[in-house]
C-alpha positions in Angstrom: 0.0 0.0 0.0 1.3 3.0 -1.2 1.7 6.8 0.4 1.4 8.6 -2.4 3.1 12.2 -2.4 0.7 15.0 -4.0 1.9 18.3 -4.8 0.4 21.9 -3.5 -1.4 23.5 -6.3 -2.0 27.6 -6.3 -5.3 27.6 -8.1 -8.4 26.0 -7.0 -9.9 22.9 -8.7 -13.4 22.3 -8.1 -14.9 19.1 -8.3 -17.8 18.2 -11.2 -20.4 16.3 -10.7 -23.7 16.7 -9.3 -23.5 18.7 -6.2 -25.3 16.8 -3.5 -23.4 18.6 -0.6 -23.0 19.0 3.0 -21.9 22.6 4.3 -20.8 22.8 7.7 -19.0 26.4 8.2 -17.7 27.3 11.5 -16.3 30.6 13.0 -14.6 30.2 16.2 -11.7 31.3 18.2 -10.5 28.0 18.9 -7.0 26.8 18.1 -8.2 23.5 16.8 -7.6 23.7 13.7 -9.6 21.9 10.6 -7.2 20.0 9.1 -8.4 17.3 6.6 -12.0 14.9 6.7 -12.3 11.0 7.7 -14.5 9.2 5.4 -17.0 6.7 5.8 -20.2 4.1 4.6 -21.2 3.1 7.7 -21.2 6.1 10.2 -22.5 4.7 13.6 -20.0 1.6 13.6 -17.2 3.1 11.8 -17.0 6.2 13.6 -19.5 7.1 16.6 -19.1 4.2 18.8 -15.4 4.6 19.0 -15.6 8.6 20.1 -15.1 9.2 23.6 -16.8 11.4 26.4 -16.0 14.6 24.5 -16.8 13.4 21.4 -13.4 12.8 19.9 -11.0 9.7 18.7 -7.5 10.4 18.9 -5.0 9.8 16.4 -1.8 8.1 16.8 1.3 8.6 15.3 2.8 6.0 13.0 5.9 6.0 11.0 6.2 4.6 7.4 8.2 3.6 4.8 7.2 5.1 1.0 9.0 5.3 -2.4 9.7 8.3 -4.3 8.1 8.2 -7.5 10.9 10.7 -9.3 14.1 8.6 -7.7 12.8 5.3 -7.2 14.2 5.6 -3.8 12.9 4.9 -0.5 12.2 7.4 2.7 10.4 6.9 5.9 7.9 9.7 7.2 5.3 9.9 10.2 1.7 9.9 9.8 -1.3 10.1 11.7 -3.3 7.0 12.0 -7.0 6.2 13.3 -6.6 1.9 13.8 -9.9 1.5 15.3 -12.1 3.4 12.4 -13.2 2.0 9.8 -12.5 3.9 6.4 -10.2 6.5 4.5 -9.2 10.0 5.4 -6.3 12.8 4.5 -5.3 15.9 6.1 -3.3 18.9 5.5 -0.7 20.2 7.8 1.4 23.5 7.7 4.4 23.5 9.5 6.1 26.6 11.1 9.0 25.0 13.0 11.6 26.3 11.1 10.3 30.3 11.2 12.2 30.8 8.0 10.4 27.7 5.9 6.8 27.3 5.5 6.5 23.4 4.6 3.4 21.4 4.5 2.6 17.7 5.7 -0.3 15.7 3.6 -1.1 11.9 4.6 -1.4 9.0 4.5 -3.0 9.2 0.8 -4.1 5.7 0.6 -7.3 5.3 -0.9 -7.4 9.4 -1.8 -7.9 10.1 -5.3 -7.7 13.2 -7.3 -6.4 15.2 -4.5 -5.7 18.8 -4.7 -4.6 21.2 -2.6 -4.6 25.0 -2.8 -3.0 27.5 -0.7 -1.7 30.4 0.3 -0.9 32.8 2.9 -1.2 36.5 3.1 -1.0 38.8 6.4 -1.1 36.5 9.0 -3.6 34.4 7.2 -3.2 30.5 5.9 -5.8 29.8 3.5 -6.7 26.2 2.3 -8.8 24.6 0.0 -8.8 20.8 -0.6 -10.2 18.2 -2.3 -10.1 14.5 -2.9 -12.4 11.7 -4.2 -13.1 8.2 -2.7 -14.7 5.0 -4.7 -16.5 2.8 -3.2 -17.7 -0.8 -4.0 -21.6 -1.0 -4.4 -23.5 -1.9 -1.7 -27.2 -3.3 -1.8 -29.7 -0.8 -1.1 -29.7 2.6 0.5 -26.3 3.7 1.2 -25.4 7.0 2.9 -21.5 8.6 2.9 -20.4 11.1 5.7 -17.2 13.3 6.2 -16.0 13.2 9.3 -13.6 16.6 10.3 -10.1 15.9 10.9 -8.7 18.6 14.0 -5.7 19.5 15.4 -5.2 20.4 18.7 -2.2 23.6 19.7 -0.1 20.9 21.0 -0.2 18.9 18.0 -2.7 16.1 18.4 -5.2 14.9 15.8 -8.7 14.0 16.7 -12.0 13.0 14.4 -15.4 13.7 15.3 -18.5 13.1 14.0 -19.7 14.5 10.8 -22.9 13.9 11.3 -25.9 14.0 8.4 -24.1 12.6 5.4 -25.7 12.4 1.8 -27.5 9.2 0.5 -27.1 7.1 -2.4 -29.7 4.5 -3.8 -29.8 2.8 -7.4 -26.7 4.0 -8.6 -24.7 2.3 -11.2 -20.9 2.3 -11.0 -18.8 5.2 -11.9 -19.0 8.9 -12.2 -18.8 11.2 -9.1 -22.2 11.6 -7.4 -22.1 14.2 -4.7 -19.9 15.8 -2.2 -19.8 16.5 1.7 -17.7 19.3 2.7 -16.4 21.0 6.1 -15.4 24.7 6.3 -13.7 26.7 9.3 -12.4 30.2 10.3 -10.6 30.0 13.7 -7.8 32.4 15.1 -5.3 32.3 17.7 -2.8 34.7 19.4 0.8 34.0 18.5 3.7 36.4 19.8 0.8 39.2 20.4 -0.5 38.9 16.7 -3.4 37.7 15.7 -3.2 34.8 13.0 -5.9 33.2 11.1 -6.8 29.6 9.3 -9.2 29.3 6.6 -10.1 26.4 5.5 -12.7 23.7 3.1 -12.4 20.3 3.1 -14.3 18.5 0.4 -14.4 14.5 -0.2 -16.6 13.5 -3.4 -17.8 9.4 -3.7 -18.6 7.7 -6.6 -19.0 3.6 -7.2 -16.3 1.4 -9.2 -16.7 -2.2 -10.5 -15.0 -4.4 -8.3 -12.5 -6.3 -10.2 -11.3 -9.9 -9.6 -8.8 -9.9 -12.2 -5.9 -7.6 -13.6 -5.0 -8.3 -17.3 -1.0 -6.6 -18.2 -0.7 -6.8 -21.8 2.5 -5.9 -23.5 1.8 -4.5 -26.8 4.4 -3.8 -29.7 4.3 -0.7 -32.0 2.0 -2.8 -34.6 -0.2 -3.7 -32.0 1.0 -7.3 -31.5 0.8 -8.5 -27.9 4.0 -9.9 -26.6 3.4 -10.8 -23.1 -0.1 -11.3 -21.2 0.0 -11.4 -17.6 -2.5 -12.0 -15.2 -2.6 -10.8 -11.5 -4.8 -11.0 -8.4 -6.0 -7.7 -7.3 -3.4 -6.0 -5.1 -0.6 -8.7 -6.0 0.5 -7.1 -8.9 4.4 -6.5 -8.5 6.1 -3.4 -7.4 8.4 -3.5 -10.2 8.5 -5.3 -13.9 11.1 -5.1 -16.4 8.8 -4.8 -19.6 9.9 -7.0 -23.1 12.3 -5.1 -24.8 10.0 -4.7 -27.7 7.3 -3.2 -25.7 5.9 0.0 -27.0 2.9 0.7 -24.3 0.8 -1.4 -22.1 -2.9 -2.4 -22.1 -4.2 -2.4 -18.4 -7.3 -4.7 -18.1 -9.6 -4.9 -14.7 -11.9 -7.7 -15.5 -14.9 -7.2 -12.5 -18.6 -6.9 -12.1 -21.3 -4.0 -12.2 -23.5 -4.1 -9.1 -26.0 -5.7 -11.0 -24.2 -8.7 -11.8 -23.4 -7.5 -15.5 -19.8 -8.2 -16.4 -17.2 -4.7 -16.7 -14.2 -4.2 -18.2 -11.8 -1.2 -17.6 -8.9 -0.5 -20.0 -6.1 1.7 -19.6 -2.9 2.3 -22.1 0.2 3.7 -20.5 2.7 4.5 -23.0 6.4 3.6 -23.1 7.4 6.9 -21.6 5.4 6.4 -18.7 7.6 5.5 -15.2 4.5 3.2 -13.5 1.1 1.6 -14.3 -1.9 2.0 -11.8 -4.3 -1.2 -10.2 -7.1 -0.7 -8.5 -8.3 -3.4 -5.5 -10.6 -2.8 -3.0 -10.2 -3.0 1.2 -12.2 -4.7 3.5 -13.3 -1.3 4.4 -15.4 -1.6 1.0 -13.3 1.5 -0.5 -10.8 1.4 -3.2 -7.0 1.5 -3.2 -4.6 1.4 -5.9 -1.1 -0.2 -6.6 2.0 1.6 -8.6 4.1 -0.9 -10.2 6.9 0.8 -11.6 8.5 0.3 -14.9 11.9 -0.1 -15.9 11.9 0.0 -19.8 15.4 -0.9 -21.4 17.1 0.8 -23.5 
């Protein structure tokens, strides 16, 4: 499972799709700070029976070992963690330890799709806009997703609480994005004698995928002659592979099922000048994750 690093963007991207959404905007002068959303399907099991007295379910702090994409090579980082909940979350962090760097934390990324992050900070003021989307296996039935805010306390610890309402799905088919819940705050606190201020919206967007039980690799020449055809469980496919030397682009297959028992196919190409290939397999959470396998082309 893979931490995926995203970069900060400086222009907002907004989400399409129909906009079944959840505003919750809060102006306070508390120094929790909004920080990122915890997803989930099933809110009372998933999230609310774990909170405690005041409401809250404390992160811990984990640390991980990831690859980076450009160099191939390995680094370990810490993240926040929430073992006892059941689903997928990311947060943003902006660190200020170093008064003459302003660098950001984002995590853990598994399971986070289409993230985007924009920010910026003027006058004492952080401003942060982020986004991500989440895919979900189809359930039978009603089905209702919720985003849960991610907080963060002045001494640096991370708590969820409950999101409460969340928006409901029933009798859709898999794919596109369906709706969005989203989380806003405004909240100040007094640093040195000056005022400083954190603005921030939190969206998470859903949408249903086929849930594959095969991955097809087919290794296609420049006449479009197939050279090699591999097959892989979902989530087994390797971290690296060494395509054939007359390879010219990949055909990625995911061979599942629609939620109505019809049979789905999704097909990817990644070309020769591509450094990985994506797979998609879902969790026992009943959201989706991918796999990178990276590609070391010869020659």
């Amino acid at each position: 499972m893979k931490i995926k690093w995203l970069p900060i963007i400086l222009a907002m991207t907004l989400l399409s799709g129909c906009q079944l959404a959840q505003e919750d905007t809060v102006v306070s002068e508390t120094e929790d700070r909004l920080i990122g959303l915890f997803v989930t399907k099933d809110q009372r099991a998933s999230v609310d029976a774990a909170l405690d007295e005041e409401g809250r379910y404390y992160a811990t702090v984990e640390t991980r070992t990831d690859i980076n994409p450009s160099t191939g090579e390995e680094f370990t980082n810490e993240v926040y963690t929430f073992p006892d909940l059941e689903g997928m979350y990311y947060y943003f962090i902006i660190d200020r330890s170093d008064p003459e760097v302003v660098s950001s934390i984002t995590g853990p990324n598994e399971g986070v799709f289409d993230q985007g992050t924009a920010y910026e900070y003027t006058e004492n003021v952080d401003r942060a806009n982020l986004k991500a989307s989440f895919y979900a296996a189809r359930g039978s039935g009603m089905e209702s997703f919720h985003g849960n805010p991610i907080y963060m306390t002045a001494d640096g610890e991370v708590y969820v609480t409950s999101g409460g309402a969340g928006i409901i799905f029933h009798d859709f088919e898999d794919g596109g994005s369906m709706g969005h819940v989203s989380h806003s705050q405004t909240s100040t606190m007094t640093v040195g004698g000056e005022t400083e201020t954190w603005e921030i919206t939190a969206k998470a967007a859903f949408a249903y995928r086929s849930v594959p039980h095969t991955i097809v690799l087919l290794q296609m020449d420049d006449q479009g002659n197939c050279l090699r055809r591999t097959e892989f469980d979902p989530g087994q496919a390797p971290e690296r592979l060494t395509p054939e030397g007359e390879t010219a682009y990949f055909i990625v297959e995911s061979w599942g099922t629609k939620a109505s028992g019809v049979p789905a196919t999704i097909r990817e190409i990644v070309d020769r000048d591509e450094e990985y290939l994506i797979t998609w397999y879902l969790l026992d959470n009943g959201f989706f994750n991918n796999q990178t396998t990276y590609l070391e082309w010869e020659g």
